[in-house]
C-alpha positions in Angstrom: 35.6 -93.6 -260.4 36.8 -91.6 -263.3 36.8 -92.5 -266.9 40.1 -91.2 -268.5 41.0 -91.1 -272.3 43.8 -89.6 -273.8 44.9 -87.4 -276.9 48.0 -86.9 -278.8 49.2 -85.9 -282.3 45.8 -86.1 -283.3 44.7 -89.4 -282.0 42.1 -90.1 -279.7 43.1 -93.4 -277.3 40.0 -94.9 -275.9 40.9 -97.4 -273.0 38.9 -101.0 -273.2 36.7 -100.1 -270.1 35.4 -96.9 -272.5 34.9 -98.4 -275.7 32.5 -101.8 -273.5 31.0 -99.3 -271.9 29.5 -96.8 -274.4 30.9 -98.2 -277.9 30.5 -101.8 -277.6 30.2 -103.0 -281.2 30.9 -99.7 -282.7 33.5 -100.0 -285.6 33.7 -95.6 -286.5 32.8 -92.9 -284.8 33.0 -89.4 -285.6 35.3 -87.0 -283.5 34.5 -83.4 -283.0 35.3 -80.3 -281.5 32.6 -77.8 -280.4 32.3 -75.2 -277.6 35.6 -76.1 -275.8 34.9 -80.1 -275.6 36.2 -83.0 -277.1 33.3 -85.1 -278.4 32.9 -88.9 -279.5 30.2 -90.3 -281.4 29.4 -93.5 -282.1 28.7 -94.8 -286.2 26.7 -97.0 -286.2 26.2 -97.6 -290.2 29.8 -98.4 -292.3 28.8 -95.5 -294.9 28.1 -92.8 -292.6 31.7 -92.3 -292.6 34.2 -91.6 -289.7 37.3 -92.3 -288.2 37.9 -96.5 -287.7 38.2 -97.5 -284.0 41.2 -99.0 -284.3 42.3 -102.1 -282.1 45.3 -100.7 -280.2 46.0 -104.1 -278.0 45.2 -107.8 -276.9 43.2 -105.5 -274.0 41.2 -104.1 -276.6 42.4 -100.4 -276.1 41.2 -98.7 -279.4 42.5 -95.7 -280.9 40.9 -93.4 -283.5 42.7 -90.9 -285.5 41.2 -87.7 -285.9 44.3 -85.4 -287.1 42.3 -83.2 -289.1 39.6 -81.9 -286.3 42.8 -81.2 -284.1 44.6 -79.7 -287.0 41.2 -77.3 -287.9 41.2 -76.2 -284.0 45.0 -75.3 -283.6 45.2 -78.4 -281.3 47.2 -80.5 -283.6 49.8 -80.9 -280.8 48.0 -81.4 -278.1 49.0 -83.7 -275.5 46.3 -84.7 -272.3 46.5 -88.3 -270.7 44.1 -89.4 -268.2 41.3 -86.6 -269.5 37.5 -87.3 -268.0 35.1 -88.2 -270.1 31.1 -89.1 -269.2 28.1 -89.8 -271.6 26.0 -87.1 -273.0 22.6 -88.0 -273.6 21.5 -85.1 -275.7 24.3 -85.5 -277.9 24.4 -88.9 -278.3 28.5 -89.1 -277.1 30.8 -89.4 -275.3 32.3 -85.7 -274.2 35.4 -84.2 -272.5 36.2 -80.9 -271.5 39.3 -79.8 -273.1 41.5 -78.2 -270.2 41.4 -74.5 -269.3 45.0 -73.6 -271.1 44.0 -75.6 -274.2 40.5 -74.8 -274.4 41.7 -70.8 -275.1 43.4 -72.2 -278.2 40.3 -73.6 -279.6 38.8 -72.0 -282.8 35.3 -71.1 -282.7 
C-alpha cells in the first residue's frame, strides 16, 4: 500500500495514517527541498524552530505550511495530490520525489 501526501500553495497536507506512523507526537517539523525531493523532518525540541503541524481535522489530518521553501524553488504553485512518500533513514524524514515535470523547475 501506498502512503500519499499532498502539496498546494505552499502547504504540505499530511494525512492521519502519515503523521501516527512517522510523526506521532511531533508538534514542527522542518520542510525542505533538496535534489529533486520533498523532504519532512520531524522537530522534536519547540526551539529548534519549524513549521507547526497544524491539526487539519477531527481525523487528525495535519497540515504544515511551508510557503517560503516552495516560493525559494519556483514551486510556489505547485499542485500534487496523492504524492508517495516512504521513510529515509539516513536522513531522518520522511521523502517524496517531486514529479518529473516539476522536478525540472526545481532550483539547485
Amino acid at each position: 500500500m501506498t502512503i500519499g501526501i499532498a502539496v498546494r500553495d505552499g502547504s504540505v497536507y499530511l494525512p492521519a495514517s502519515v503523521v501516527e506512523t512517522y510523526l506521532q507526537g511531533v508538534a514542527a517539523v522542518v520542510v525542505l527541498i533538496r535534489d529533486q525531493t520533498l523532504m519532512v523532518l520531524p522537530v522534536h525540541h519547540a526551539t529548534a524552530g519549524g513549521c507547526l503541524l497544524k491539526l487539519r481535522n477531527v481525523a487528525g489530518d495535519r497540515v504544515a505550511q511551508a510557503r517560503d521553501v516552495f516560493q525559494n524553488q519556483g514551486l510556489l504553485g505547485m499542485t500534487v495530490f496523492d504524492l508517495p512518500v516512504h521513510w529515509n533513514t539516513e536522513m531522518c524524514a520522511l521523502c517524496a520525489p517531486i514529479p518529473g515535470d516539476l522536478a525540472k523547475l526545481v532550483s539547485r
